[in-house]
C-alpha positions as a Markdown table, in Angstrom:
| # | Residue | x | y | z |
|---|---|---|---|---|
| 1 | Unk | -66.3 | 45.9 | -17.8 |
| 2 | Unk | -64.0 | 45.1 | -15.3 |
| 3 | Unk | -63.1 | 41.9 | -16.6 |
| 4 | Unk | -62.0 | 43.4 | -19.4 |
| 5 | Unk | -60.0 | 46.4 | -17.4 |
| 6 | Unk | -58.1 | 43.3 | -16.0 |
| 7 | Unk | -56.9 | 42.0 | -19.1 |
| 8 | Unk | -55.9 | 45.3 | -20.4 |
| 9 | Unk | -53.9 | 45.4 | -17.2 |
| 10 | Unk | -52.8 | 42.0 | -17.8 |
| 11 | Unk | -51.3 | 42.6 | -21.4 |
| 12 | Unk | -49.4 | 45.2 | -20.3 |
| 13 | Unk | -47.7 | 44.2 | -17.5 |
| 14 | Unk | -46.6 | 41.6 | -19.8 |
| 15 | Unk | -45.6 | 43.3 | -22.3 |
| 16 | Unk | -43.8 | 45.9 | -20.1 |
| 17 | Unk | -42.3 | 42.2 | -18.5 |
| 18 | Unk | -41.1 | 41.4 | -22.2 |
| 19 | Unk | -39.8 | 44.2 | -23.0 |
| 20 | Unk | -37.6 | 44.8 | -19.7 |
| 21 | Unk | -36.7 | 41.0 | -20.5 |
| 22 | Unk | -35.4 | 41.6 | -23.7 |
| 23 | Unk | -33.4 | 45.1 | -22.7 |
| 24 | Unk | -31.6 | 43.4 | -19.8 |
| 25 | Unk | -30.6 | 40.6 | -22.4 |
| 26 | Unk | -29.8 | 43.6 | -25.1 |
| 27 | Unk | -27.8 | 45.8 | -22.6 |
| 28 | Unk | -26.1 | 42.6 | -20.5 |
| 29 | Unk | -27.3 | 44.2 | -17.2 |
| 30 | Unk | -28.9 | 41.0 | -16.5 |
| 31 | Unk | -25.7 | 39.0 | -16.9 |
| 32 | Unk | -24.3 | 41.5 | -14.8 |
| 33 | Unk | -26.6 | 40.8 | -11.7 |
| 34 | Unk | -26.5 | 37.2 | -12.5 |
| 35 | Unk | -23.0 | 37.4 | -11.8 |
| 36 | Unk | -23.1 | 39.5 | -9.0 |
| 37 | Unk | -25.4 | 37.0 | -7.1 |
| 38 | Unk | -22.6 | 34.3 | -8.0 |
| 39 | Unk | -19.7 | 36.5 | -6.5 |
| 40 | Unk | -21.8 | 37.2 | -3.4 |
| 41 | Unk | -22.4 | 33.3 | -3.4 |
| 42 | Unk | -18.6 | 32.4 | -3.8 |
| 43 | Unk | -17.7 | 34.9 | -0.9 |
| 44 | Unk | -20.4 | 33.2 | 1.3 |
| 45 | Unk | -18.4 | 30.2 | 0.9 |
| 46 | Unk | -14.9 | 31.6 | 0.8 |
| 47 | Unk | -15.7 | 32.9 | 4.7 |
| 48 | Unk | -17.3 | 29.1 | 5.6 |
| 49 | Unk | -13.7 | 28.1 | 4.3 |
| 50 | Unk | -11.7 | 30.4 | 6.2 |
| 51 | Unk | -13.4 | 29.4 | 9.3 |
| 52 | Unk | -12.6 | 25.6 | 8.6 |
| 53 | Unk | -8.8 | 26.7 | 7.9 |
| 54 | Unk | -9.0 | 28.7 | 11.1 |
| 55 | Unk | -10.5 | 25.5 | 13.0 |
| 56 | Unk | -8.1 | 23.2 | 12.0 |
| 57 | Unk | -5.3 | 25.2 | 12.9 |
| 58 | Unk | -6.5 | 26.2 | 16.2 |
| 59 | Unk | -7.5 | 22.3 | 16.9 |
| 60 | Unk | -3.8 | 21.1 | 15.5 |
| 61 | Unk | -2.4 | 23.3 | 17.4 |
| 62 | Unk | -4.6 | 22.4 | 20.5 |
| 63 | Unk | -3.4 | 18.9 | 20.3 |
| 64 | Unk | 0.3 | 19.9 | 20.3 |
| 65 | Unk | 0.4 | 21.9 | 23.2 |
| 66 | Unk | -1.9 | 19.4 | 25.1 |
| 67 | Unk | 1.0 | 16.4 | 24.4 |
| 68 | Unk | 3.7 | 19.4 | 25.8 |
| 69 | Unk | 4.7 | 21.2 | 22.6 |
| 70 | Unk | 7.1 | 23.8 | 22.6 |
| 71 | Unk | 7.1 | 27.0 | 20.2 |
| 72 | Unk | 4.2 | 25.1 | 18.5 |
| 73 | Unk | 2.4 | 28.1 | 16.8 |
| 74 | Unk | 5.5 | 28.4 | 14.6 |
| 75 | Unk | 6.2 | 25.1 | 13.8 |
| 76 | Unk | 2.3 | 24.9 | 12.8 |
| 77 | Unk | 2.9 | 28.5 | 10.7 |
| 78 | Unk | 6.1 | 26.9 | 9.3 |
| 79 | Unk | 4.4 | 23.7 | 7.7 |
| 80 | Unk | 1.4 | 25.7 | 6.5 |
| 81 | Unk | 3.3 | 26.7 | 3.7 |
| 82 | Unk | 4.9 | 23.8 | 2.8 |
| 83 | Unk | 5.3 | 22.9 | -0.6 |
| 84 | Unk | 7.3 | 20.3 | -2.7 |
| 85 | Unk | 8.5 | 21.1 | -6.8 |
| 86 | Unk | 7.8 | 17.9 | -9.3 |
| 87 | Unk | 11.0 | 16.7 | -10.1 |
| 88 | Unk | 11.8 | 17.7 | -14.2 |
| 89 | Unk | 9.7 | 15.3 | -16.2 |
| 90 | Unk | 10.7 | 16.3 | -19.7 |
| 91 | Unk | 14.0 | 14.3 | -19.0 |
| 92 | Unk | 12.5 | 11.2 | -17.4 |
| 93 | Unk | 15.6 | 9.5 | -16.9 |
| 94 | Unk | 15.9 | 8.2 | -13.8 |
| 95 | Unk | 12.5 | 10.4 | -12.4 |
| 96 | Unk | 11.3 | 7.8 | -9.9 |
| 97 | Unk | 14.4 | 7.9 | -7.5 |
| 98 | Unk | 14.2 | 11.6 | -7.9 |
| 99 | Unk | 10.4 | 11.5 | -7.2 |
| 100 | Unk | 11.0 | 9.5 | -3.9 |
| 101 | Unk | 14.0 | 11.4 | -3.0 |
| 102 | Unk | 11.6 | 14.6 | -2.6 |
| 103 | Unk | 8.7 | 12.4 | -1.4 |
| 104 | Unk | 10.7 | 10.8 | 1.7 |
| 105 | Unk | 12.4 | 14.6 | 2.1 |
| 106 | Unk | 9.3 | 16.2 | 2.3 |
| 107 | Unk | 7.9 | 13.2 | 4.9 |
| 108 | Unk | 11.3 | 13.5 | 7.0 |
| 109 | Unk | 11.0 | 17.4 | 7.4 |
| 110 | Unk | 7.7 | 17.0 | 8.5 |
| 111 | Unk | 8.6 | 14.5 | 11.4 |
| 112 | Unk | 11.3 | 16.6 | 12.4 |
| 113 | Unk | 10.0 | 19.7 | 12.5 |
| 114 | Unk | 6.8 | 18.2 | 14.8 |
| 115 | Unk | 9.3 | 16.2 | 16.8 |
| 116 | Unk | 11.3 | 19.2 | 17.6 |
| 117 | Unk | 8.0 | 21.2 | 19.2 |
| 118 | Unk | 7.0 | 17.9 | 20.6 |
| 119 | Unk | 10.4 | 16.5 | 22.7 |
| 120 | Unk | 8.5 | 14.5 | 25.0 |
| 121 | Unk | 5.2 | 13.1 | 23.1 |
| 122 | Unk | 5.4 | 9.6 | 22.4 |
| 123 | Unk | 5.4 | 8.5 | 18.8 |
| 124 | Unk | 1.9 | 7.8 | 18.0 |
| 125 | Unk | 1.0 | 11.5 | 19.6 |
| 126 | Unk | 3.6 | 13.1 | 17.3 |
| 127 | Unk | 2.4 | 10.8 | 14.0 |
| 128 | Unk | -1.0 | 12.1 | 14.1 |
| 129 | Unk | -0.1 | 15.8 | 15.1 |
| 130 | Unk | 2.1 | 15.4 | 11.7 |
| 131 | Unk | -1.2 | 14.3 | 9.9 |
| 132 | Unk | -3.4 | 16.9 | 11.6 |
| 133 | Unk | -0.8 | 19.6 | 10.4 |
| 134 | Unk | -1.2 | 18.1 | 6.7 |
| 135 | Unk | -5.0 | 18.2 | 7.6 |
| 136 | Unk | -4.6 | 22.3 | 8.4 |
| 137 | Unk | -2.4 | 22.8 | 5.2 |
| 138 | Unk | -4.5 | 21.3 | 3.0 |
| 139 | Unk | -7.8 | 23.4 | 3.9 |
| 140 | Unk | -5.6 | 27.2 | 4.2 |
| 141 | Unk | -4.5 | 25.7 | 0.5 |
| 142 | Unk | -7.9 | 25.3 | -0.9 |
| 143 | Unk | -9.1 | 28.5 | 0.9 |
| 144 | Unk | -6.3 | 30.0 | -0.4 |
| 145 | Unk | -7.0 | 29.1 | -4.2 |
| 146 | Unk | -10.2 | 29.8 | -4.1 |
| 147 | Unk | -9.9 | 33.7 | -2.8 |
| 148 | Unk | -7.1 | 34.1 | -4.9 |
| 149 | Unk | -9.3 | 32.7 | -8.2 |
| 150 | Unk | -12.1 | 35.2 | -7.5 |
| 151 | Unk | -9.9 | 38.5 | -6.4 |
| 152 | Unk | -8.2 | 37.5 | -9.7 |
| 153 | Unk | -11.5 | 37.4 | -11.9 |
| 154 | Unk | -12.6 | 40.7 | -10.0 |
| 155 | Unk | -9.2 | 42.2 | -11.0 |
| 156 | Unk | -9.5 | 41.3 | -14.4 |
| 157 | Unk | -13.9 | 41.2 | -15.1 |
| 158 | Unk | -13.4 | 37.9 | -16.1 |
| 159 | Unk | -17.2 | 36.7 | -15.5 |
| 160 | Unk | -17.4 | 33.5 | -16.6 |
| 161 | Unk | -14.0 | 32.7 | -14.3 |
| 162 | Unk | -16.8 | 33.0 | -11.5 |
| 163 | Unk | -19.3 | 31.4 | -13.5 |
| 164 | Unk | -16.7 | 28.2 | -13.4 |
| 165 | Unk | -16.0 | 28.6 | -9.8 |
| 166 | Unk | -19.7 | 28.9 | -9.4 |
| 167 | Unk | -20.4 | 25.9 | -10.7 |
| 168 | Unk | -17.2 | 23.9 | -9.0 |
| 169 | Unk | -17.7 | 25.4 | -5.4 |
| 170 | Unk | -20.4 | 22.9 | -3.7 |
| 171 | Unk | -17.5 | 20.5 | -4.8 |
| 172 | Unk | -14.6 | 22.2 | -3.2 |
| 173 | Unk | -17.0 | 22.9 | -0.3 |
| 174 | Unk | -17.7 | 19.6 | 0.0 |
| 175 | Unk | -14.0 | 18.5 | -0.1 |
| 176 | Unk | -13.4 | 20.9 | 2.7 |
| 177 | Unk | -15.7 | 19.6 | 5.3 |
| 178 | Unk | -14.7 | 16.2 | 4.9 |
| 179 | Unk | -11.0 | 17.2 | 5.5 |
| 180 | Unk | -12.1 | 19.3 | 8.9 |
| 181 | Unk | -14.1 | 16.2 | 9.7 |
| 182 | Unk | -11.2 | 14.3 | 9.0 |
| 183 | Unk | -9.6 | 16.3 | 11.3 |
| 184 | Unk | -11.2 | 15.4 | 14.5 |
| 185 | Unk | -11.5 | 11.8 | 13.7 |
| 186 | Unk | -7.6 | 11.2 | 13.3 |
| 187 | Unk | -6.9 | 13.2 | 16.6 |
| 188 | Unk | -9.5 | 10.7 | 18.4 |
| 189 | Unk | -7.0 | 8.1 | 17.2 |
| 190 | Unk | -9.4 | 5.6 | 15.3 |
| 191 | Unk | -9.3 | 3.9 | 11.8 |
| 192 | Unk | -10.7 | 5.4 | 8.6 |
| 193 | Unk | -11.9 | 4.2 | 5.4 |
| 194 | Unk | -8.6 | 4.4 | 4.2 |
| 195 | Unk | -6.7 | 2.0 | 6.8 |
| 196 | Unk | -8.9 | -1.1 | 5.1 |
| 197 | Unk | -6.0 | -2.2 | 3.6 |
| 198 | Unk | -3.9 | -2.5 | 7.4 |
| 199 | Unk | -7.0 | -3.4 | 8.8 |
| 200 | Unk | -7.5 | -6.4 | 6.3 |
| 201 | Unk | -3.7 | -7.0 | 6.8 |
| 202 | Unk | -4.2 | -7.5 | 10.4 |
| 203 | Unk | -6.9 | -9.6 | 10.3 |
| 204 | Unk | -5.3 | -11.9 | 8.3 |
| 205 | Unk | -2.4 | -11.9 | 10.9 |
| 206 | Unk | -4.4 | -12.6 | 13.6 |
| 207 | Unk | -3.9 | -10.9 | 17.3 |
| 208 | Unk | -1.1 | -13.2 | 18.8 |
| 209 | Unk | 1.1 | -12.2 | 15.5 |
| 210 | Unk | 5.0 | -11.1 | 15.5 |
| 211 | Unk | 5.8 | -8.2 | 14.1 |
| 212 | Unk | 8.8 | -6.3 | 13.2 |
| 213 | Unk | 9.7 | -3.3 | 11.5 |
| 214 | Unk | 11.3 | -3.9 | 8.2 |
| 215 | Unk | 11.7 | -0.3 | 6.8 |
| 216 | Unk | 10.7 | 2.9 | 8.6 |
| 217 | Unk | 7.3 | 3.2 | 9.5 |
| 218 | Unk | 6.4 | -0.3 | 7.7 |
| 219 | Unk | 6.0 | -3.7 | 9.8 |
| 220 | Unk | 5.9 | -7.4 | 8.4 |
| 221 | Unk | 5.3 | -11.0 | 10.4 |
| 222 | Unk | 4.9 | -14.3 | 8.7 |
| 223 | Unk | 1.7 | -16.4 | 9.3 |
| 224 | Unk | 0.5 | -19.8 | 8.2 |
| 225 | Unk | -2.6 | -20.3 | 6.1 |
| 226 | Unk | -3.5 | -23.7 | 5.0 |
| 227 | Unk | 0.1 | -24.8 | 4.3 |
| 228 | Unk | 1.0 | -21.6 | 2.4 |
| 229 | Unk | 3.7 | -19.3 | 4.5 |
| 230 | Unk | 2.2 | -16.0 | 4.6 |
| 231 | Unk | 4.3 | -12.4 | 4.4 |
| 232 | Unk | 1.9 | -10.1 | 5.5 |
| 233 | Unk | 2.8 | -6.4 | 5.3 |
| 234 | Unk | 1.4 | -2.9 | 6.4 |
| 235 | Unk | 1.8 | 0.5 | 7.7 |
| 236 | Unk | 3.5 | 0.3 | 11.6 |
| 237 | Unk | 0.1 | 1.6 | 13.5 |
| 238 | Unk | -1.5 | 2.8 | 15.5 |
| 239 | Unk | -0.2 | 6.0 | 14.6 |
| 240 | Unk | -1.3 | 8.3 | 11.3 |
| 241 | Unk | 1.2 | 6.9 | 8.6 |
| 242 | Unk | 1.3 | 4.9 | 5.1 |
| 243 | Unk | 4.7 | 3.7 | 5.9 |
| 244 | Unk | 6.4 | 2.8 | 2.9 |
| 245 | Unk | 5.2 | -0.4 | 1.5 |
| 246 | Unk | 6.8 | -1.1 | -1.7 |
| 247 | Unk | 9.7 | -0.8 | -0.4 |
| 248 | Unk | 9.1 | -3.3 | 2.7 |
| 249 | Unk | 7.8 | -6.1 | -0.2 |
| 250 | Unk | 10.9 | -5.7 | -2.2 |
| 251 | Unk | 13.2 | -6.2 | 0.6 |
| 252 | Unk | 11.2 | -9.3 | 2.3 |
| 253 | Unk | 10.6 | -10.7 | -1.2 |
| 254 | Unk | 14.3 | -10.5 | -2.0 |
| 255 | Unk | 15.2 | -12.0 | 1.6 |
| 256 | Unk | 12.3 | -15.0 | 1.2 |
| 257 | Unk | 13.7 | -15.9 | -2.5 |
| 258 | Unk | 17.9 | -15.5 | -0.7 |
| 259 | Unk | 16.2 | -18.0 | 1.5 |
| 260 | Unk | 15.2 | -20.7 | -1.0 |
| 261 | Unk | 11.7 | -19.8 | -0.5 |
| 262 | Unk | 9.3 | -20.0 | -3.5 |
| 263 | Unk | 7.1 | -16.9 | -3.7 |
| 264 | Unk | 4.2 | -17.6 | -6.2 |
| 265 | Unk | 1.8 | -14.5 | -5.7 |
| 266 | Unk | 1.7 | -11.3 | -4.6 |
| 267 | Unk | -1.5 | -9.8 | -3.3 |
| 268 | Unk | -2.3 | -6.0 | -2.6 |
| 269 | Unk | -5.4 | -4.8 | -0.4 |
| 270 | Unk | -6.1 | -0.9 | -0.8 |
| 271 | Unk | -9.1 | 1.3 | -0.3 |
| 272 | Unk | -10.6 | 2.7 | -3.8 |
| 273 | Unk | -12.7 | 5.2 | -4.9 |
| 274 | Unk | -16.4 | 4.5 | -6.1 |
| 275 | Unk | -18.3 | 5.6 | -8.6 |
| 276 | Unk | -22.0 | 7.3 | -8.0 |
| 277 | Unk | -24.3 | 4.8 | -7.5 |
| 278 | Unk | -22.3 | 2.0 | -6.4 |
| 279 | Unk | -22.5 | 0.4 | -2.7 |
| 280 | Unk | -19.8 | 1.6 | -0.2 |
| 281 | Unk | -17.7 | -1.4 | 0.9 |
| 282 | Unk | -18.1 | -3.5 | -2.4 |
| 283 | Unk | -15.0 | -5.5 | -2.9 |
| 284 | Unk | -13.4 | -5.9 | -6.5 |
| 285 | Unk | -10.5 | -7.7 | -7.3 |
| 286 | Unk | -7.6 | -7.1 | -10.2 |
| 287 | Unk | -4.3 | -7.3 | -11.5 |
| 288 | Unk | -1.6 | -4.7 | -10.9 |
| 289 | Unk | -0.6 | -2.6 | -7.8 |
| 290 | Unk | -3.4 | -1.4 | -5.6 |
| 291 | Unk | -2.3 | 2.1 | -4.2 |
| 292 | Unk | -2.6 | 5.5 | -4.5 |
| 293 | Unk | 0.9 | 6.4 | -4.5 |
| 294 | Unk | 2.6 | 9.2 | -6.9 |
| 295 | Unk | 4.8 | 6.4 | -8.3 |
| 296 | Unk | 8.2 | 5.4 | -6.2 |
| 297 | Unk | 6.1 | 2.5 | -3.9 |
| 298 | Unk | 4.0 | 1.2 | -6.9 |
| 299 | Unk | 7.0 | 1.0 | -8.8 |
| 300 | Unk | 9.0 | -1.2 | -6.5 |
| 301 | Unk | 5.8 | -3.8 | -6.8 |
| 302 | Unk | 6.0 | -3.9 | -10.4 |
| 303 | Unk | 9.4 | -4.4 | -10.6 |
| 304 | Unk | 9.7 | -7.2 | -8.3 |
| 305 | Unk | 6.9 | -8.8 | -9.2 |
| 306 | Unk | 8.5 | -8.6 | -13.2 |
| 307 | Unk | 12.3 | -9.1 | -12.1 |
| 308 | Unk | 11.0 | -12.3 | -10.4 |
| 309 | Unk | 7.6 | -13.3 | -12.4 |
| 310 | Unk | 5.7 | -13.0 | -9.5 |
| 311 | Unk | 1.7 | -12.5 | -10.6 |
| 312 | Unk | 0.7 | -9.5 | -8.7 |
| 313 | Unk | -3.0 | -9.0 | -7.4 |
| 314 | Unk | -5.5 | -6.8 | -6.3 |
| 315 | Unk | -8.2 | -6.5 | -3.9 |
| 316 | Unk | -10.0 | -2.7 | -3.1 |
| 317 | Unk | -12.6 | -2.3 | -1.0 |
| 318 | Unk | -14.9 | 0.7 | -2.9 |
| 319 | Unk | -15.7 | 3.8 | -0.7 |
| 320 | Unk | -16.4 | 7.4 | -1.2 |
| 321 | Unk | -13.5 | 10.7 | -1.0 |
| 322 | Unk | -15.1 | 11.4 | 2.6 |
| 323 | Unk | -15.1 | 8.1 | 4.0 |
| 324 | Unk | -11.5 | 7.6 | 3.1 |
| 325 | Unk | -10.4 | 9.9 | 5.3 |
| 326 | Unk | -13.2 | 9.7 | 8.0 |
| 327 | Unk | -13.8 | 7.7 | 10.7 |
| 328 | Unk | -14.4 | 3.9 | 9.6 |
| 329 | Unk | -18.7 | 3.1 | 9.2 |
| 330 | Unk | -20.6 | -0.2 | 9.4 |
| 331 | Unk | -20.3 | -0.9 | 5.3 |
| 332 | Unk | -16.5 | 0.0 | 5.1 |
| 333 | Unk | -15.7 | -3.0 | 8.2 |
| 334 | Unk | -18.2 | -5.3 | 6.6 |
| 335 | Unk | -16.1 | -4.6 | 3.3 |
| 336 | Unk | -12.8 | -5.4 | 5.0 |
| 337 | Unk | -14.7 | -8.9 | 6.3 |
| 338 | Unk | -15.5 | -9.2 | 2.5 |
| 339 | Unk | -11.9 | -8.5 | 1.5 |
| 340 | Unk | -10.0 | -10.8 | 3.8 |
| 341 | Unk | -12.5 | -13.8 | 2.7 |
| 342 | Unk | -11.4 | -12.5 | -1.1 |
| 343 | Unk | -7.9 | -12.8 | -0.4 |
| 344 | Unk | -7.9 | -15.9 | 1.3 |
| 345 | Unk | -9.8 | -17.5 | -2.2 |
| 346 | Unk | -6.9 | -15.9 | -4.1 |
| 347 | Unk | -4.2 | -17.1 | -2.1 |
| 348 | Unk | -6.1 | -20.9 | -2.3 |
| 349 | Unk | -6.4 | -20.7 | -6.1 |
| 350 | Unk | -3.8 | -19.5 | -7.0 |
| 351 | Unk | -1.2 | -20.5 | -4.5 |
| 352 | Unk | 0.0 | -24.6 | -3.4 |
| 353 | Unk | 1.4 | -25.8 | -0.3 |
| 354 | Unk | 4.2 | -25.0 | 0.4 |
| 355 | Unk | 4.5 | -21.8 | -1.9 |
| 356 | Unk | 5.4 | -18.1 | 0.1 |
| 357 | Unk | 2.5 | -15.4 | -0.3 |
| 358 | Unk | 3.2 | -11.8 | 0.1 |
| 359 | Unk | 0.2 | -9.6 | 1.3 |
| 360 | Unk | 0.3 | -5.9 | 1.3 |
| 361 | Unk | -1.8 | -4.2 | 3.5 |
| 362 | Unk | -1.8 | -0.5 | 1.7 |
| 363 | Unk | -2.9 | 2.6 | 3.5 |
| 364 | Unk | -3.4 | 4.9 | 6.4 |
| 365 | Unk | -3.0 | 3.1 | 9.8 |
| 366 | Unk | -4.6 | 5.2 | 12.1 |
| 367 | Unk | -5.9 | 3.3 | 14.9 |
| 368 | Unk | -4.9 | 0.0 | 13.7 |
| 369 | Unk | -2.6 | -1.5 | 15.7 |
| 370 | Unk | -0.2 | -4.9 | 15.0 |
């Protein structure tokens, strides 16, 4: 008897289960709280942003007025909001000198504007206060985007905009605690995943090397490898910078071949992204221009290396988004190890005695020094 009072119980509940099942689907109330749970989600991690933007500014601006910085809450407010326009690209005449016209403006305001609230820092200081104000800009931008994405698909009812930034927010969360971590590691002053391609550079200079700065914020020295002359280039570190690197292999490449010297092979070393699934500090070799530049550095590569059929290489060393731009690990050095070895096998191959060899160190130089 009571067995079978259980199983009447049973059916119903079920069916009363079923039927509220179906009614929620009929009426869209369920989709309703479904997407209320989302919102509430999305806010919980629109305040864990706001509190990283708020971080980073309060730590750039921490650094500043430790190295003596003057009115340095609004320089920091100034920069926040900093913003360059694309150049017209429907008329493409001409769109690379426009394009690095606006790139070096944007990088020249930048220094001077942190210069000015910094008088009497010494370069390096004022380098990676420029970088941590980048750092702070970039997180009050993505915090930015993402409360103005869901105030916008509140204002409208647009549900399935917050389904999509659902979906996409561990993502941008993710993004967002690499650059905070990024953050503190650049103001302790030592490399990251990105500066491989300086750090690779320098190795293959050696620590007794010359250098001297060819362009701004880019330094070259000339090395001798098993009867080949070596041009090595990078970044001028240890500051935060990416110097300007095409640029810097034009103009020694143009001064070797003025010289009589025979340059047979270019060779570029840059950090790279990896797929999921492959091994952090793999090294891969290619042809082209390794670097992840909008266009006027690769550019001068591939023209130079055209104008004077020069065969340009590759080398990367394979890393993830977050250890790019955070402090250098284990797998990332031995990489570098693996990509000097790479380049010297290049450079034997496909090089003879005698012959000039231009090697481009590309990327951040943070904490490596020349």
């Amino acid at each position: 008897m009571a067995s079978s009072s259980l199983s009447t119980w049973i059916a119903i509940i079920t069916n009363v289960a079923w039927i509220a099942l179906f009614l929620l689907w009929l009426t869209g109330i369920g989709n309703w709280i479904q997407v209320y749970w989302y919102r509430a989600d999305i806010k919980n991690k629109l305040a864990a942003l706001k509190v990283m933007s708020d971080e980073a500014r309060r730590t750039t601006l921490d650094f500043m007025n430790k190295n003596n910085a003057k009115n340095s809450s609004e320089i920091v407010n100034r920069l926040l909001e900093f913003f360059t326009i694309e150049p017209v690209s429907l008329e493409p005449t001409d769109i690379i000198s426009r394009l690095r016209h606006l790139v070096n403006l944007r990088d020249l305001k930048f220094k001077d504007l942190v210069a000015e609230a910094m008088p009497d820092s010494d370069e390096v200081s004022k380098s990676l206060a420029s970088t941590a104000v980048e750092i702070a800009s970039a997180l009050n931008f993505i915090y930015k985007l993402v409360r103005h994405y869901l105030l916008y698909a509140e204002k409208t009812k647009n549900w399935y905009l917050i389904l999509q930034l659902e979906i996409i927010m561990p993502q941008i969360l993710q993004i967002a605690q690499a650059y905070r971590r990024a953050l503190d590691d650049f103001l302790l002053k030592v490399p990251v995943g990105d500066g491989a391609g300086p750090m690779v550079a320098y190795r293959l200079a050696g620590p007794s090397a010359k250098w001297r700065e060819v362009v701004e914020d880019t330094v070259v020295t000339e090395v001798e490898l098993e009867g080949r002359d070596l041009i090595i280039v990078k970044a001028k570190g240890p500051g935060s910078t990416v110097g300007r690197p095409g640029e810097a292999a034009e103009k020694v490449i143009r001064e070797a071949m003025a010289q009589g010297k025979r340059v047979s092979l270019m060779v570029t070393v840059d950090a790279a992204l990896k797929f999921e699934g492959e091994n952090t500090g793999d090294v891969a070799e290619g042809v082209g221009a390794a670097i992840g530049d909008p266009g006027p550095e690769k550019i001068r590569f591939e023209r130079v290396a055209a104008q004077y059929n020069i065969p340009l290489r590759a080398v990367i060393v394979k890393m993830g988004l977050e250890e790019a731009i955070i402090a250098l690990n284990r797998d990332i050095y031995n990489g570098v190890e693996k990509a000097v070895e790479r380049v010297k096998q290049i450079i034997r191959t496909e090089s003879r005695p005698g012959d000039t060899v231009v090697v481009i160190g590309v990327g951040n130089t943070a904490g490596v020094g020349q």
